[in-house]
Structure formats: C-alpha cells, structure tokens
C-alpha positions as CSV (number, residue, x, y, z in Angstrom):
1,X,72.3,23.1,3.8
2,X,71.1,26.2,4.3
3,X,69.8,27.3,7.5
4,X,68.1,30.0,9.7
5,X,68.2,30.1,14.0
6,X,65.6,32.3,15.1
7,X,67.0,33.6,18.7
8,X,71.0,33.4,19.9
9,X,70.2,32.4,23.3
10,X,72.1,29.1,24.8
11,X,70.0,27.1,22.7
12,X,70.4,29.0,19.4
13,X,73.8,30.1,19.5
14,X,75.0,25.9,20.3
15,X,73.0,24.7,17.7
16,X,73.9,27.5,15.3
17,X,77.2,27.2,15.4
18,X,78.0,23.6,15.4
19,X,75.6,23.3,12.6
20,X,78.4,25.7,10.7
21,X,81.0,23.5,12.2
22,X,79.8,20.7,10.0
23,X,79.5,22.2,7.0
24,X,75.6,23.8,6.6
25,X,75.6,27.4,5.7
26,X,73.9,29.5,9.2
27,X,72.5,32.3,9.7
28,X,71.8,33.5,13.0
29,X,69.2,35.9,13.8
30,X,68.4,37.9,17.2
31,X,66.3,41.0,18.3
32,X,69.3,41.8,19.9
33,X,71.4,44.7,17.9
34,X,74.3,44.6,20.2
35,X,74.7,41.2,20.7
36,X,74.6,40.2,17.2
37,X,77.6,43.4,17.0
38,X,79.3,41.3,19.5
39,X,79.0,38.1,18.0
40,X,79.3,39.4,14.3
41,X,83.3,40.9,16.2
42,X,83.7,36.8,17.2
43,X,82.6,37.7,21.0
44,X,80.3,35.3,23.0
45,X,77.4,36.6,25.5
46,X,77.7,33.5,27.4
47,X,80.3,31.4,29.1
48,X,80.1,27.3,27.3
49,X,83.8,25.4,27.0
50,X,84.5,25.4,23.4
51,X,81.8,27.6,21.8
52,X,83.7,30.7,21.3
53,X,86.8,29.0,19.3
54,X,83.9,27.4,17.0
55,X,82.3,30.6,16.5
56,X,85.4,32.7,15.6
57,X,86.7,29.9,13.3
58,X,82.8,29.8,11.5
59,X,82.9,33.3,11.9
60,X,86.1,33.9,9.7
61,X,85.1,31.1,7.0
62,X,82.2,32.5,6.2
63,X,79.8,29.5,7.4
64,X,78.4,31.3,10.0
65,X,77.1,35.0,10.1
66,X,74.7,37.1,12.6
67,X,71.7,39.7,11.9
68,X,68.8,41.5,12.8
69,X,66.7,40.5,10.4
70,X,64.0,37.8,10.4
71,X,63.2,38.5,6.5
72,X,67.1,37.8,5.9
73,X,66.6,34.5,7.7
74,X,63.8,33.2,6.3
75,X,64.6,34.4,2.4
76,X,68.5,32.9,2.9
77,X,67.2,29.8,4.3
78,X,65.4,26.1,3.7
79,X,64.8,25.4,6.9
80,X,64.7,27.4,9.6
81,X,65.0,26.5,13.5
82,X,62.9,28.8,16.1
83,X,65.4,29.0,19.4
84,X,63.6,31.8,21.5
85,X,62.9,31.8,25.0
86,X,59.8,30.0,26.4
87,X,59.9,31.1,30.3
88,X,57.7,30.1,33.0
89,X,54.8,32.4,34.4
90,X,53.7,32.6,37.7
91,X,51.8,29.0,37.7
92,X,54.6,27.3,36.6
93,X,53.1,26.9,33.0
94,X,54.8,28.1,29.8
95,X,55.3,31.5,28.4
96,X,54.7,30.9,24.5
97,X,54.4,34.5,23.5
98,X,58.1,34.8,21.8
99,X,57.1,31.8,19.9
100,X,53.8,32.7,18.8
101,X,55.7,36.1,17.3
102,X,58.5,34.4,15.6
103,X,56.2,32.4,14.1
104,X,54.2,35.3,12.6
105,X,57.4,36.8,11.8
106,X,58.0,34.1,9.6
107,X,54.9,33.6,8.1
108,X,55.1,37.3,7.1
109,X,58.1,37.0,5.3
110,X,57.9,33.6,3.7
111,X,57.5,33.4,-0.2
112,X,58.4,29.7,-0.7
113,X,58.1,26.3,0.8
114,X,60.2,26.3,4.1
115,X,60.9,23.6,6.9
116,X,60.1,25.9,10.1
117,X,61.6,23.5,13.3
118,X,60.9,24.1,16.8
119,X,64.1,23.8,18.7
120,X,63.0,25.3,21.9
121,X,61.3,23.7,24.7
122,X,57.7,23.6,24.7
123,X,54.4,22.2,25.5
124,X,53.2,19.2,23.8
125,X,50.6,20.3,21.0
126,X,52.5,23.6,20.2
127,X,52.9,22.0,17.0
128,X,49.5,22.4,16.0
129,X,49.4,26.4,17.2
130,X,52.7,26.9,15.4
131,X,50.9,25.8,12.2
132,X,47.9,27.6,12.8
133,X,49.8,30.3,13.4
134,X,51.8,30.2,9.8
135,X,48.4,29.6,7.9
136,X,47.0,32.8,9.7
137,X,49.2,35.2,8.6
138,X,51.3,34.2,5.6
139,X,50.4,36.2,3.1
140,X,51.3,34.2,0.1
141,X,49.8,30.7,1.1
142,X,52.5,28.7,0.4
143,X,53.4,25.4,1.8
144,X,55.7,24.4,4.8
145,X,55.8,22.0,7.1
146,X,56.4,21.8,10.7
147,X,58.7,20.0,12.7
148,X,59.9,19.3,16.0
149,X,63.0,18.7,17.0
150,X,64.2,19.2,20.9
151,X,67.4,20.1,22.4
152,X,69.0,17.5,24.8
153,X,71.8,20.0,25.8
154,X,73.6,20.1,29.2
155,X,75.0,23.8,30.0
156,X,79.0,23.2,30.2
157,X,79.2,20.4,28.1
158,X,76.7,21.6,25.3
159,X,79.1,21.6,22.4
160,X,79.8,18.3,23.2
161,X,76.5,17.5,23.3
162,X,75.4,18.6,20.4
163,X,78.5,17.4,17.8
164,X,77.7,13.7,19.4
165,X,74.2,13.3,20.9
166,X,73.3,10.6,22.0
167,X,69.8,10.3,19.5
168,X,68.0,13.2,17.4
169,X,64.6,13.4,17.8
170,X,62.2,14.4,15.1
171,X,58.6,15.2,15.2
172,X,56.8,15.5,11.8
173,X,53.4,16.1,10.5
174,X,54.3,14.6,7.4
175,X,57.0,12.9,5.7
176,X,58.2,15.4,3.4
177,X,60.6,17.1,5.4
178,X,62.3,13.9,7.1
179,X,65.0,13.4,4.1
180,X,65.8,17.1,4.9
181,X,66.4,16.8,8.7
182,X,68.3,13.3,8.1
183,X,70.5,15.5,5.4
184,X,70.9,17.9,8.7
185,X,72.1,15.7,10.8
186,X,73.8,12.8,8.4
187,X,77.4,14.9,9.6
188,X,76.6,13.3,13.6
189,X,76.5,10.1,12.8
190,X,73.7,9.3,15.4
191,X,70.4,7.7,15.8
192,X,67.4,9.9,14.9
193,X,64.3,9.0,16.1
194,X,61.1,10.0,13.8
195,X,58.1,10.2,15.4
196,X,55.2,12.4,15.1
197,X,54.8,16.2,16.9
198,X,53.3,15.7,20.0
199,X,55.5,12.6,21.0
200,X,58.5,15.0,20.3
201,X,57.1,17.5,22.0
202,X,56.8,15.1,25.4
203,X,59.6,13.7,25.2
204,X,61.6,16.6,25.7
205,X,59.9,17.1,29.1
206,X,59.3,13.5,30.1
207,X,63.5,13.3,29.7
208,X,64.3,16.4,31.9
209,X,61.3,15.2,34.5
210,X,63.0,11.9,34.7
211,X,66.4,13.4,35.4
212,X,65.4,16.1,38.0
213,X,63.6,12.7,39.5
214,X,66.7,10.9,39.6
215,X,68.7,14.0,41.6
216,X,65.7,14.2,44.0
217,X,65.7,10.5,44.9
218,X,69.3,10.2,45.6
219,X,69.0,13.6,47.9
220,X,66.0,11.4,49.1
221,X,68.4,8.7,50.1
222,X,70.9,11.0,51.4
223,X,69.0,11.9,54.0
224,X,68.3,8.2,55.0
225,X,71.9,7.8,54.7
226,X,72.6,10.5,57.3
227,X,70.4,9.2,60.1
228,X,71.6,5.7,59.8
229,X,75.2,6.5,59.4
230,X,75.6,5.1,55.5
231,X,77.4,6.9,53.1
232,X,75.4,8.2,50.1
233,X,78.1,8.1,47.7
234,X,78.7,4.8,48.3
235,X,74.8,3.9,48.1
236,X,74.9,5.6,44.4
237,X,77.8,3.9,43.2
238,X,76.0,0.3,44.3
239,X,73.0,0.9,42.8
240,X,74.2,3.3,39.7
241,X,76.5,0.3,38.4
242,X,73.2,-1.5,37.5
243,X,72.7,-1.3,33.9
244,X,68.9,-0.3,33.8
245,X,69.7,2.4,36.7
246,X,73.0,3.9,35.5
247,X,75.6,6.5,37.6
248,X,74.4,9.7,35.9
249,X,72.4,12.0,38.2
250,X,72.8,10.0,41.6
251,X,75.3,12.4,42.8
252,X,73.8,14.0,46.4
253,X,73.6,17.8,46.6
254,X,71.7,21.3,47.4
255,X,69.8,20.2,44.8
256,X,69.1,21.2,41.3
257,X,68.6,24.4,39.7
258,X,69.2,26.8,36.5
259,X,66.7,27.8,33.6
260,X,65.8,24.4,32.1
261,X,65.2,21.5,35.2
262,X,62.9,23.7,37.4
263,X,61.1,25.1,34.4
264,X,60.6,22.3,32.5
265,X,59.3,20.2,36.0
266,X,56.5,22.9,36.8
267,X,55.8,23.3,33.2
268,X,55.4,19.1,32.4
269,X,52.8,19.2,35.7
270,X,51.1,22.0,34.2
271,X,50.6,20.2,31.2
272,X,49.9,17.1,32.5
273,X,46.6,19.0,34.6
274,X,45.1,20.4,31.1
275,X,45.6,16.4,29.8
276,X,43.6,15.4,32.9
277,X,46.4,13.9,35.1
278,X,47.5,14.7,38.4
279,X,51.3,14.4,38.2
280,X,52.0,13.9,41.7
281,X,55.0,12.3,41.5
282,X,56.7,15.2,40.0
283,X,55.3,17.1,42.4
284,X,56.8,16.0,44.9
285,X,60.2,15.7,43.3
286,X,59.5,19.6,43.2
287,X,59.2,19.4,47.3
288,X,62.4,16.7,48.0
289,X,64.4,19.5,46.4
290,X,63.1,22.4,48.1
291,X,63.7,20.3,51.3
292,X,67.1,19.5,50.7
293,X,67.9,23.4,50.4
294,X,66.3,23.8,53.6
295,X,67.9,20.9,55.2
296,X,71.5,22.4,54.2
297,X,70.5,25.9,55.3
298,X,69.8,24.1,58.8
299,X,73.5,22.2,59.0
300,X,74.5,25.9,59.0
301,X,72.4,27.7,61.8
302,X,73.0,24.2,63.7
303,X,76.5,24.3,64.1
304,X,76.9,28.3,63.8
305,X,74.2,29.1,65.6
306,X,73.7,32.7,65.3
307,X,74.4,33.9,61.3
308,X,74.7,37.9,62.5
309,X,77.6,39.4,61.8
310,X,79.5,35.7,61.1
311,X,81.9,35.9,58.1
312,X,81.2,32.9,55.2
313,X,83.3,32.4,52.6
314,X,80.8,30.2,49.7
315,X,82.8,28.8,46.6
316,X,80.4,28.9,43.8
317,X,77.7,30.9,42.1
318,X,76.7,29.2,39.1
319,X,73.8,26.8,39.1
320,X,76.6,24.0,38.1
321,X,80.1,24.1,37.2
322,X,81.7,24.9,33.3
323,X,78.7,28.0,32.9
324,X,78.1,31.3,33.7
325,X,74.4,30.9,34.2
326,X,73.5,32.0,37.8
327,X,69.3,31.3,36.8
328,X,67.6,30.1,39.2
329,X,70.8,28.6,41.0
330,X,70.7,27.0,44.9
331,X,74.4,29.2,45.2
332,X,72.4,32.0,44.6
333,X,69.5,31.2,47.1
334,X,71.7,29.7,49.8
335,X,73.8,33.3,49.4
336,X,70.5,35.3,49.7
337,X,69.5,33.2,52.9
338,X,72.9,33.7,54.2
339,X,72.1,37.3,54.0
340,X,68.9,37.9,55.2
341,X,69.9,36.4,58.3
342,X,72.7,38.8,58.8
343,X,76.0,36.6,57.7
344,X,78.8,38.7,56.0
345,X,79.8,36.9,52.7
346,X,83.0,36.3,50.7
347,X,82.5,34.6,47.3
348,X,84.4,33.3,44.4
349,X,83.2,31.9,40.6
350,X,85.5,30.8,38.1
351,X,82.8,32.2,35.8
352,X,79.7,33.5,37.3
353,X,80.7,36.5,39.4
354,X,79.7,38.9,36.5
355,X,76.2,37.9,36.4
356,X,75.8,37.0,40.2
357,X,76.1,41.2,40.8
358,X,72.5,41.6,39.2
359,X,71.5,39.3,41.9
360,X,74.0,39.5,44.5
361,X,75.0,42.9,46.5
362,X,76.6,43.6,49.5
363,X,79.0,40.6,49.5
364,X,82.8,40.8,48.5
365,X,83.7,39.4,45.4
366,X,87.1,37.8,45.7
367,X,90.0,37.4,42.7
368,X,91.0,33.6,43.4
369,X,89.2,30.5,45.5
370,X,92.4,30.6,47.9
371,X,91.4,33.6,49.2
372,X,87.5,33.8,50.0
373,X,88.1,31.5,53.5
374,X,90.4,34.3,54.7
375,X,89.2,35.7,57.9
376,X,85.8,33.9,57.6
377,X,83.7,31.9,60.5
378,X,82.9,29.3,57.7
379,X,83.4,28.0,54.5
380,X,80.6,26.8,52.0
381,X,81.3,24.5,48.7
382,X,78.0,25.6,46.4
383,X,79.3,24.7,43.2
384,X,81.0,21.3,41.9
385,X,83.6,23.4,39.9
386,X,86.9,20.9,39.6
387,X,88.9,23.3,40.3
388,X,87.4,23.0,43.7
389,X,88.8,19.9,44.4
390,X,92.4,21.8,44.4
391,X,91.9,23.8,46.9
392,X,94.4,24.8,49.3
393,X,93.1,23.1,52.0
394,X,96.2,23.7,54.5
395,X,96.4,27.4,54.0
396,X,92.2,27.8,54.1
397,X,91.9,26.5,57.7
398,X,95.2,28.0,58.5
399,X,93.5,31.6,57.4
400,X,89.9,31.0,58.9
401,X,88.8,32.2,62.0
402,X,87.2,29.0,62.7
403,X,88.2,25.8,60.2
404,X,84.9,24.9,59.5
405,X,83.6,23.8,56.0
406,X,79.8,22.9,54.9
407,X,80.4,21.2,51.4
408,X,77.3,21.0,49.3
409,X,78.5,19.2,46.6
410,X,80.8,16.2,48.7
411,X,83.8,17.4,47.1
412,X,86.5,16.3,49.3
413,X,87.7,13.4,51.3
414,X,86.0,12.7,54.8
415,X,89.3,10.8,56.6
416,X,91.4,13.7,54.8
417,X,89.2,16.9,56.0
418,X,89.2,15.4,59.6
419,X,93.2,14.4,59.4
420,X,93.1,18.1,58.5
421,X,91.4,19.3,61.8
422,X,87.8,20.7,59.7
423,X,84.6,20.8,61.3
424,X,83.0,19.2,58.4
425,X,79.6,19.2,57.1
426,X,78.8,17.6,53.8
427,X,75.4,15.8,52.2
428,X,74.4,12.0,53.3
429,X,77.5,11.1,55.0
C-alpha cells in the first residue's frame, strides 16, 4: 500500500519503517531538512535496537524514502499517518498545535479521497477537531475519512513492538476505511480491534495510566517491604505469577520517567477534569513516584551525610535501558540533585551520554562502566542497562574510596554484594 508519515520522531520513524519492512511503499516526511539528509544517507537521529539495519536495508530497496515535503506525502499516498509531537504545557494538558498544522497542511494539499490516521498520542475527541480541521481548509472538498490508530510502543524494544503487537487498535467514524487499515496490517498477523474514535483515543491513555499505576504500586509496596524487612522482589514475583495480575511493571525502582508515562499521566487527569471527573487515583500515582525519587535521594544523604565535595560515580543516564532518550529521566534528576548539593560526579551511558550534555555539565563523562567507581565516595546504579549486571564488581570496590553502592534498579545479588564487603543500598529490600 502506499503510505505517508507525517513527522520522523520515535513514533514516525518505527512505524515508517517497519511498515516498508513489510512490504507497503513509505514515505516519510519531516520539517527537519537535515535529518531527513541524514536519514535519506541511511543514518538514524535516535538510538532503538534494530531500527537502523531496517532502515538502511528499506532505504536501499527503494520501499522506504525521506522528504521535506507534505504535498509529496499527501499526493504519493492513500493513507497517510500524522506522527508529530503532542507535548505537555505547563498544566499538564496537551500541546495540539503541531497537529492542528499538519492537519491543515494536509487539507491544503489534498485533491482526492485520502485515509488521514492519527498515530500520535492525543486527547480523546481530537478526532472530531482533526476533521473540522480538514473540512476548514481543503480547498477542493473532497472526501476522507478519519481514523485513529495509537501506538503501543516501548522505547528499546519498539521494533519489536511494532512487527508483533500484541492488538491494533482502530478508531473509525465510518466503515469505509476499515478494509484499508486491515489491508495495513494483514502482514502482523494480530488482533485488530475496531472501535469508534474516541474509545481509541482513551484507550491509548487509559493503557499507559494503568502501567505507570502498576510501577507506582509496587514502589508503594517497596516501601512497606523496607520497614518490615520483606523483600520486594520476592513480593512481585508472588503476586505477578497470578494470571489477572501478571509480572510486567512490578519491578521496584526510582521510579518512572521519559517522554510518554509522565506526559500521558498529567495529560489523562487533565482530560478527565474537562469530562467532569476528578482522577484522583492517578493523581496520586503522580505523588508515589515523586516520593520514591525523594526517598532514594534520602538513602544517599543518610549514609553519606554531607554530598560537598563527595565523589559519585552513577551508571546510567537514559530514562530506561536499550534508548538514548534522557526526557524527563530520574538519572537525570537524581544527577542534578546530586549537584546542587555539591557532590562531584562520574557517569557512564552505553547510549545516552550524547544527549545527557544538553542537560548535564560539570560532571566527567567516562569511556567504559569499569571505570566511573574509580576514586569515588559512592556508586549509584540509575539505569537497568544489562550490561550493568556485568560489572566488575571486584575491581569497583577495590578502586573506590569507600565501597559503597546505592542501586536504583536492584540489579545485583544481596548475599553476593555483602560476601563482597559493599555498603549496600538498594529499593524494598
């Protein structure tokens, strides 16, 4: 089939290309001129296991190509996916400018019936503006149809994702343009779910509230686990092996972060105040994880006492492991708290180090993980990289000042870090 994505963010650029890796015909446009150079030369913006071999092999077959132009989209194109950014403003509710404009854009340019979908994640009844939108200014009054059809992507594993999800949603006005999306997805061999717009629309945000529920109430029972001597990853084991409950997200931590969980939490309360309903649930899953931040942040001053001056090596800058993305991430924050109170850091990323210098000066970037701990008062695990998990424990404590490590994300052995003569500090156990 041939298809148009509107915007080569995360969301775009996944979608785009593994659309191309099954066989549709993509075109991906961005405002962008020099990332669409970059990607047009088979370089990636982002860091995502897997997604630069697909694009460089779509790339060279043809299936996939990059421009600048929204017309060349929308004329080369039967349906056409809108990817663009939908940030939050300052009361937590969603920025919808980029999509209001791409829409126009389209409707400017569009001379025949198209399918426009909205791929990006946004408020429920943005359906109905998007088509209001169209009707305003398209010039020709022809017909389309609009659909919705959200992204359940996890960054690190979104190729994955996306080439076997676990359902496809689709939110339609009508039913003319559901053949056409199943044709889309026929090649994933998945359930799709039709439905209309707006219960696309919340499911999208119901799903991501439920999950950043989930991560709250285990860090909720962590700290019940802490004061009555339990073990937190043995708690989530007992109660995630319980069908209806599930292991997924019941693993304790700083708590979660990045561009979509936090956004999308504010944004669903937001929405769920113009509906008439005080989400109060979700807002306090918003306060459990500011909490657990803080409650980390205390284990440090607690057993350092005074941050001034004291060396910290932290391993991880990303918001999770397997990305580059430092948005919003508690690495980041726990780094910048770190710092205001006077602590000298070392830090190492697999990935992230690049991006973390926009938000991250004064520390000492460091080439390998076996290294950061070398001279420092501390040690801080921030990100569940796997690689992690192989660190040289022997040789850190042997080159710390003080062999003491606060793991975040409950990386490594209990028994084995005391065998190893560690001050250790890690989440709910």
């Amino acid at each position: 089939m041939k298809v148009s994505i509107i915007g080569t963010g995360y969301v775009g650029l996944v979608t785009g290309t593994c659309f191309a890796e099954v066989g549709h015909k993509v075109i991906c446009v961005d405002c962008d001129d020099e990332k669409v150079k970059l990607l047009q030369q088979g370089g990636v913006p982002i860091y995502e296991p897997g997604l630069e071999e697909l694009i460089q092999k779509n790339v060279a077959s043809g299936g996939l190509t990059f421009t600048t132009s929204t017309r060349e989209g929308v004329e080369k194109s039967d349906i056409i996916f809108i990817a663009v950014p939908t940030p939050p403003l300052p009361d937590g509710s969603v920025d919808l400018s980029f999509m209001e404009g791409v829409a126009r854009d389209i409707a400017s340019v569009m001379t025949s019936y198209k399918i426009v979908v909205d791929k990006s994640t946004v408020p429920v009844k943005t359906g109905d503006k998007v088509v209001e939108t169209i009707r305003r200014y398209c010039k020709s009054q022809v017909e389309f149809d609009v659909v919705s059809n959200p992204e359940f992507l996890r960054e690190g594993f979104a190729v994955g994702d996306f080439l076997k999800p676990d359902r496809v949603v689709v939110g339609v006005r009508s039913q003319r343009p559901v053949t056409a999306m199943r044709e889309m997805y026929a090649p994933f061999n998945c359930p799709i779910i039709v439905t209309d717009i707006n219960s696309a629309e919340l499911i999208k945000h119901a799903a991501n509230s439920f999950l950043a529920l989930k991560i709250s109430y285990i860090n909720a029972i962590s700290v019940l686990c802490e004061a009555s001597g339990a073990n937190v990853q043995e708690v989530a084991n007992g109660i995630g092996m319980d069908h209806r409950i599930g292991r997924a997200f019941l693993d304790s931590s700083l708590g979660f972060g990045g561009s979509c969980f936090p956004k999308d939490l504010s944004a669903f309360i937001k929405i769920s105040e113009k509906l008439g309903y005080d989400f109060a649930l979700l807002k306090e899953v918003q306060c459990i994880n500011a909490r657990q931040m803080d409650r980390f942040f205390k284990k440090i001053v607690d057993t350092l006492w005074v941050l001034k001056d004291k060396k910290i090596g932290v391993l991880g800058l990303a918001f999770k492991q397997n990305t580059d993305d430092v948005r919003m991430s508690p690495a980041i924050e726990l780094c910048q708290r770190l710092q205001k109170e006077g602590a000298i850091l070392r830090v190492y990323d697999p990935k992230a180090m690049e991006k973390a210098k926009s938000l991250l000066q004064n520390v000492t970037y460091v080439a390998d993980m076996n290294s950061v701990a070398e001279g420092c008062d501390a040690l801080v695990v921030a990100t569940e990289w796997p690689e992690f998990k192989k660190l040289d424990l022997e040789r850190v404590r042997k080159v710390m000042t003080h062999p003491i490590m606060f793991d975040g994300r409950n990386l490594f052995d209990l028994e084995e870090m005391e065998r190893l003569g560690f001050i250790y500090k890690s989440i709910g156990r």
